[in-house]
N, C-alpha and C positions, 0 to 999 in steps of 0.2 A: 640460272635457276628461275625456274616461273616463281613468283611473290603472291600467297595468298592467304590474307590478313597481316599473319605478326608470327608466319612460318621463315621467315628469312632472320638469319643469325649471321654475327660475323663482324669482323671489324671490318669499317669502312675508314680508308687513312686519304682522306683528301690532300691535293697535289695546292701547293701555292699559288694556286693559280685562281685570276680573273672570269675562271672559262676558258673557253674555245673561242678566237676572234673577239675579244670584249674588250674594248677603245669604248669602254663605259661612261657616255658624255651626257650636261644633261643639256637642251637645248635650249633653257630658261636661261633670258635677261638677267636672272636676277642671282647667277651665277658668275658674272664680268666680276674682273678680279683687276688689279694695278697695271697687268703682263698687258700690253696693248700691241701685241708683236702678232704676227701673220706669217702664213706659210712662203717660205723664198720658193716662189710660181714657176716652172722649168720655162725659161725662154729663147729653149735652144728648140731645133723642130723636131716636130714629136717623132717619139723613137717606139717601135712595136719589135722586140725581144720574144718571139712566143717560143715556149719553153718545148724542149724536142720531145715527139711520140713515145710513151713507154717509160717517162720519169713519173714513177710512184710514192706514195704517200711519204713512205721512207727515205727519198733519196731529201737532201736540202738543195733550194735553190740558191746557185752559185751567184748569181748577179740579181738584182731586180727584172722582174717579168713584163709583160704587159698583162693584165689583169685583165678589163672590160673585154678582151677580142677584137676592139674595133678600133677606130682612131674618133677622137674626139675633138672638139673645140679646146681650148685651153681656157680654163678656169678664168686668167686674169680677163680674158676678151668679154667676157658675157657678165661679169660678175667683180663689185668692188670687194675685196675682202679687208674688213675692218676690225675686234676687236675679239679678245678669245674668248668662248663663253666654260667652255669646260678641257681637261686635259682626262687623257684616258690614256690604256697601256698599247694601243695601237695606232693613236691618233690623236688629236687636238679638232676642236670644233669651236668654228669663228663663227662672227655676224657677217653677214656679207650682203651688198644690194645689187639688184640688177640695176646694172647699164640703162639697161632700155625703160625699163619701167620703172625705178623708183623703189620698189617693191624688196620689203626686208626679208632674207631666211635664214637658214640657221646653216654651214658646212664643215659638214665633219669630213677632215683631210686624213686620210690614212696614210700614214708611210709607209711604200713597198718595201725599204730596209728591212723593213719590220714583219714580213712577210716571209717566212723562213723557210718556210715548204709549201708542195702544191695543193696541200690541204688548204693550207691559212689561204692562198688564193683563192679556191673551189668556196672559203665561207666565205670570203667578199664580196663575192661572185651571187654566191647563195643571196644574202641578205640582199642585194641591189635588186636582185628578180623576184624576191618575198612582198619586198615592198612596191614594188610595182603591182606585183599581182593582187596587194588586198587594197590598191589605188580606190579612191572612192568609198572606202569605209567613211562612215561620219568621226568615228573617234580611234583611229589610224594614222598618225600623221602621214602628209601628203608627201612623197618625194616627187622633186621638181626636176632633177633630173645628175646624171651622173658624168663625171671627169676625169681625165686619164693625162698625166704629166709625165717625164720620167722619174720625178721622184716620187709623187702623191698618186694616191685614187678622192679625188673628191667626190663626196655626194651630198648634193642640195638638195632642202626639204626645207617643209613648212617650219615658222619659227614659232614655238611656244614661250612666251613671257610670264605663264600665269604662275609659275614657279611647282615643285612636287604636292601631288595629292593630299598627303600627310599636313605640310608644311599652312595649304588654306585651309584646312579644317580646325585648324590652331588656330589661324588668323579668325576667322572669321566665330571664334567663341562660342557658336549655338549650334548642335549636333546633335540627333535623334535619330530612331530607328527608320523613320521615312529617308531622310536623306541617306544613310548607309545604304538602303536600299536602291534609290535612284545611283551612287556609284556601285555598287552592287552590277546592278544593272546591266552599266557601262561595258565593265571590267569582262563579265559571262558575255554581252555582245560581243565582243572583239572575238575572244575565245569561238562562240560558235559561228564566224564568219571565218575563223581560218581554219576550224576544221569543216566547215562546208565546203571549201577552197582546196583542202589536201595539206595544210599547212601547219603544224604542231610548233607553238610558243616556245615553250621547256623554260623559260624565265621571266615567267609575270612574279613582279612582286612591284607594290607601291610605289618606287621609286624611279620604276618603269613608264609612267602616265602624268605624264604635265598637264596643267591648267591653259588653253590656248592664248588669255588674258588673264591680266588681270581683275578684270571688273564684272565678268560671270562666272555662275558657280556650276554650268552646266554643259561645260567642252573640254569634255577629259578626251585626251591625247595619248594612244599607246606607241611609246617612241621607238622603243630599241627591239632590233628583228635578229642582232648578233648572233643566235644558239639555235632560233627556228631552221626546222627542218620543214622539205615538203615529205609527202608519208604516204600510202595506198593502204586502200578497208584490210587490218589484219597485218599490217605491216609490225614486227616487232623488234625494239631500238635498246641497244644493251649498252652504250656509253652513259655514263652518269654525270647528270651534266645538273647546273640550277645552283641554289642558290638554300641555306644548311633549313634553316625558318621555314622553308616554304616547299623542300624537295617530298615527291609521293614516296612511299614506301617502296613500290614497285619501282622507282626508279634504281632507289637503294640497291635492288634485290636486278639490276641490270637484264628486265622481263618487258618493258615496258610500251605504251602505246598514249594517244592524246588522252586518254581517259587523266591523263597525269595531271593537266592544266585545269581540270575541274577540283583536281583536290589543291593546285596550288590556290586557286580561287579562292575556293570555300575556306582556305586560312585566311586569306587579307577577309573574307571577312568577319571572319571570327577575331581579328585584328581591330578592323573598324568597329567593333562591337564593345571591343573591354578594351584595347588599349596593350597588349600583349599576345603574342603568339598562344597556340593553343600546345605545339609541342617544345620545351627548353628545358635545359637542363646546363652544370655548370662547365658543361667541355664540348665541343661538336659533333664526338662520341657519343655524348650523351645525348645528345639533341636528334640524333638519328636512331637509337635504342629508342627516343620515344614515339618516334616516327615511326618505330615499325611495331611498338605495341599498340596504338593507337586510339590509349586513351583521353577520352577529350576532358578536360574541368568546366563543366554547368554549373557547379557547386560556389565556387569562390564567385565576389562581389567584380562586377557587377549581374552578373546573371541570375540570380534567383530575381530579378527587377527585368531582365531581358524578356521578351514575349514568347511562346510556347514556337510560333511560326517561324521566328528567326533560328531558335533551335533545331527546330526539325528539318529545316533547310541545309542548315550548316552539317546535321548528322548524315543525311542523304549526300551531300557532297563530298564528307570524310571518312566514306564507307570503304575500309582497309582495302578489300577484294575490289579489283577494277569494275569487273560484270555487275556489281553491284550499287556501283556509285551512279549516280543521277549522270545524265549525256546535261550537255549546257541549253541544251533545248528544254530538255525536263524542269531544268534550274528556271529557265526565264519564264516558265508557266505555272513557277509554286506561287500561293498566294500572296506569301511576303513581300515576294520580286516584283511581284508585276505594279504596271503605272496605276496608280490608285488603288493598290491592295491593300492587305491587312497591317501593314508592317507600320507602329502607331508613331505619331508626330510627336510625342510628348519629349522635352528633352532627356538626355544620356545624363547618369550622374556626370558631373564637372570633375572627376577621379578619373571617367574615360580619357577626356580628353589630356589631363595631366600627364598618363600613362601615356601617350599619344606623344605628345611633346617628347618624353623621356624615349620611348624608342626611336624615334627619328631624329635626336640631339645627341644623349648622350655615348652613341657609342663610337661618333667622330672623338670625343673626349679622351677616352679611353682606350683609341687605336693612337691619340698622339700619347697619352702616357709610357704605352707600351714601347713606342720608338725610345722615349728618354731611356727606358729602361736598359734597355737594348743596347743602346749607346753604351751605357757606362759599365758594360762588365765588366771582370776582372782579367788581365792576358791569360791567369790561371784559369778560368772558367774558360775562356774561350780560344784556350792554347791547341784542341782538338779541332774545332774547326777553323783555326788561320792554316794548320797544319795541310788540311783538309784540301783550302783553296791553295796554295802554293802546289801542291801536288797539282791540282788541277790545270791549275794557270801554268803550262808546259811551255810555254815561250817567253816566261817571265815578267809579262806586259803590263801583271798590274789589275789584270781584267780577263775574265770568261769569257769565252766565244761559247756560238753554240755547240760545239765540235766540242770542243775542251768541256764543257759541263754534261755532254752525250756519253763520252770516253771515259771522262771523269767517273759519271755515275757507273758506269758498268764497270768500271775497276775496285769500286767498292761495293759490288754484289748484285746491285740496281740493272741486272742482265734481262731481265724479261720488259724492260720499259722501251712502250713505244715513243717514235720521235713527237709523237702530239701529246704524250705527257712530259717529256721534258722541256715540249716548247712550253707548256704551261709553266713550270715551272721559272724557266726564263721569262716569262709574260710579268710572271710577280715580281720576279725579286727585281727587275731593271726598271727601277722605280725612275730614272731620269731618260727612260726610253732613249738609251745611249745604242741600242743594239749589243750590248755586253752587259757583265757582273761586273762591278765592283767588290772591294773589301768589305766597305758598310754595307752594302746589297746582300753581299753574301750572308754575313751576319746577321742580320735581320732580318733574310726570309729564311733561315736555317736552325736557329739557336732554340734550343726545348723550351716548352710553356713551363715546365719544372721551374725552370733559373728565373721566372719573371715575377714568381708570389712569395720570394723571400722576401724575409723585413728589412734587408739591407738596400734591396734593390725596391721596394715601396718607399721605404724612407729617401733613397737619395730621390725618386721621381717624385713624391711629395715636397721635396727642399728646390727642386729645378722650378716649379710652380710656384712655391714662396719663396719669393723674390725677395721681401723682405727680413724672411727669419721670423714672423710675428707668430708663426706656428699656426697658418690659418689662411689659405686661397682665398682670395676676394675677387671680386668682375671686372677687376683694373686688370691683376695680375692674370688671370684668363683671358682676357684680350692683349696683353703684352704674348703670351705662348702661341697664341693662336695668328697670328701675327707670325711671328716667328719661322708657324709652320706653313703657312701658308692658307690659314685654313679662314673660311671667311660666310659668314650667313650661319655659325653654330647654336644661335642660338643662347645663350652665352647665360641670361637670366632664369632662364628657363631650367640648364642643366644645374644651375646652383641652387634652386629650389628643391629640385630631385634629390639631391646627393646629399643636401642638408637638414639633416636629421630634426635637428634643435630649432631649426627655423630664427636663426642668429645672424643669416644675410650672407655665409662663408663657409666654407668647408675645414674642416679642421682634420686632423690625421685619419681619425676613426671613421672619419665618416669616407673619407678619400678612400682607405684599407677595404671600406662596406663595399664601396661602389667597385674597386679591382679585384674583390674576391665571388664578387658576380660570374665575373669571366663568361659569361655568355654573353654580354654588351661592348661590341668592339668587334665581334665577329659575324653582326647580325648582318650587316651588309656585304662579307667577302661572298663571291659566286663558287664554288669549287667544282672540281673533275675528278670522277674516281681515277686510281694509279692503281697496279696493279704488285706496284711492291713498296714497302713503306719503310726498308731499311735504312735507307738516307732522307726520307720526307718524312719520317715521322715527325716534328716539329716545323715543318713549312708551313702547314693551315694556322699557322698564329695570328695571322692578322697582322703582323709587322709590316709587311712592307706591301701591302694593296692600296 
């Protein structure tokens, strides 16, 4: 159905999934974690598997493929690989230096295991020639070039250190309508260089653009190409793909064209402006019902202080009807945007940047809650779907292949699902990127958001967090959890000021119960893919196991 304004109705039941090909890594330093391990580099001779004429979307590939087409150097000969910087649901991305030069980047290793169909190929494939083709952007990361093992696809690229967008506007304490603008800027340049190019984003959001250092504030990096497609004038794209904060209505409404990445824009910045999204609501459902009414809030603080220009910019760009929304050419000629315009230097209330802090912190907090939760149900509660997986797991191994969770789903109704939403599916829930389900996988990317806001199951994730019994979270016992989970850079200070009401240094129940009954904080960073049946995924998009 064509999408025009806030004429599209209907449930959208997102699939658990990361997106389409999304080994969502970030390529910041400042993401090395204790794991100092490396890709084991194929040292047997290189082996080219091309996949036979006429296997389509649908069929799965039996063995590992050759990916690139060509044969390649091997990874270890040109390149030291040294420490991990980030993990993702398709891959792992290390430091690595060249041999030759000295010269540090960043390698995102994909594993072909993990490459289930010739689709997931065809986007590897995609992304390696996206990024070549927008080579030479100023604020593009550089890919250096790309690898082919028999187990890995590596691709080398420039290394950003400067850590997420978000993350230095924090640091750096002093924030105003000039500066939003100069990223503003940024963010619209990328945008109208790859639709000059033929090239449609489909997942800009903040956490998309590293810093290339740390010590300027003026080399923003658009890193991950995973979901860009290339596109022709008029070309129309009905997979729903992005990310729930930041997706256009039209995309919702499975009508869509690049006009979409003007309106993802115009929310980050409507983002860097207040400190919150413009469309939320407390379910993803609802986050998308606002998406497609598409009213915006001028009203709440801090915008009666915001400037007339940055509003009328951000309304131009969030303009429901696509034909109607500003092209990013128009964007980078409004008076706000441009270098030296009207968009004034005086600082942002210090409430923006708070809110700032709290979207980019705490809803890693509150996706590791949800795991506690999850964990501890009761066999009663969760006696239908163990049921569920044993039916499934037809070899009795313990574990889901993708065959068995394909089968599976069409035996409980899930008959019209393509193989690229169940790989999605699989993408989420193999949270130990095993190339299988597990039991806890299973459970966790499957159990209803229902079972997660009782009091029994708040209180036990409440009592898993106080370590002591004092009836009260403290920044010890938050970095004891976080630890735990793996989870490392949260920010840790920051979410305790957020969540604590009383301003007493700790969180106590009430205020813990505040911040879970938000439910839209924990979900703000999952990417989702529309599905087209939501019989057995009604409950996947939980945020549990992304």
């Amino acid at each position: 159905r064509r999408c025009m304004g806030n004429s599209c109705h209907g449930s959208i039941v997102p699939a658990a999934g990361d997106g389409r090909h999304h080994y969502r890594t970030s390529c910041s330093s400042s993401d090395w974690d204790s794991d100092s391990s490396s890709p084991v580099l194929d040292r047997a001779p290189h082996r080219n598997t091309i996949m036979g004429r006429g296997a389509g979307h649908q069929h799965q590939l039996s063995s590992p493929t050759a990916v690139l087409g060509h044969q390649t150097p091997l990874l270890r000969d040109l390149y030291d690989v040294g420490r991990k910087l980030g993990q993702g649901q398709f891959g792992t991305t290390y430091l690595c230096t060249e041999i030759s030069t000295g010269v540090a980047f960043a390698c995102k290793s994909i594993a072909k295991r993990k490459l289930l169909t010739p689709e997931d190929v065809e986007d590897v494939r995609r992304e390696i020639q996206i990024m070549h083709h927008l080579a030479g952007h100023d604020s593009v990361v550089t890919i250096k070039g790309a690898y082919e093992d028999a187990q890995f696809v590596h691709i080398v690229m420039e290394l950003c250190e400067g850590g997420e967008l978000f993350d230095r506007i924090v640091q750096r304490g002093y924030f105003s309508e000039r500066r939003a603008a100069e990223i503003a800027r940024v963010i619209v340049g990328v945008v109208e260089a790859c639709h000059s190019l033929g090239v449609m984003h489909r997942d800009l959001k903040p956490e998309n653009f590293l810093l290339k250092d740390k010590e300027e504030n003026n080399n923003l990096k658009a890193i991950d190409f995973g979901l860009s497609v290339f596109f022709k004038p008029g070309q129309i794209f009905t997979d729903v793909v992005g990310s729930p904060y930041y997706v256009a209505p039209e995309v919702l409404c499975k009508h869509y064209g690049p006009e979409a990445d003007v309106w993802t824009a115009g929310v980050i910045v409507y983002i860097l402006l207040s400190g919150v999204p413009p469309f939320w609501a407390e379910t993803q459902q609802g986050i998308f019902d606002a998406v497609l009414k598409g009213a915006i809030d001028f009203d709440s603080d801090p915008w009666p202080n915001i400037s007339d220009g940055a509003k009328d910019l951000i309304r131009k760009m969030l303009k429901s009807p696509p034909a109607e929304r500003f092209t990013a050419h128009q964007v980078l000629c409004h008076p706000w945007i441009i270098e030296n315009g009207e968009a004034p230097d005086a600082p942002l209330d210090p409430a923006v940047l708070s809110r700032l802090k709290q979207f980019s912190a705490m809803n890693r907090l509150k996706k590791m809650a949800l795991r506690v939760i999850a964990r501890g149900l009761s066999e009663e509660e969760l006696a239908g779907l163990k049921e569920m997986f044993k039916t499934m797991d037809t070899d009795g191994s313990g574990a889901i292949t993708f065959e068995e969770l394909r089968e599976g789903l069409r035996r409980y109704g899930s008959t019209e699902l393509r193989d690229s939403e169940v790989r999605d599916l699989m993408e989420a829930a193999d949270v130990d990127n095993s190339g299988t389900i597990d039991y806890d996988e299973f459970i966790a990317a499957t159990v209803h958001m229902n079972k997660l806001d009782r009091e029994e199951h708040l209180m036990a994730a409440f009592s898993y967090f106080d370590k002591d019994g004092s009836g009260y979270i403290t920044v010890d016992e938050l970095e004891v959890a976080c630890r735990e989970h793996n989870m490392a850079d949260v920010g840790i200070d920051d979410i305790i000021r957020e969540v604590d009401q009383d301003n007493d240094g700790r969180i106590d129940y009430g205020e813990f119960v505040a911040m879970m009954k938000k439910g839209i904080i924990g979900n703000g960073r999952l990417t989702m893919r529309h599905t087209s049946d939501g019989s057995i995924l009604h409950g996947a998009g939980s945020g549990l196991s992304s």
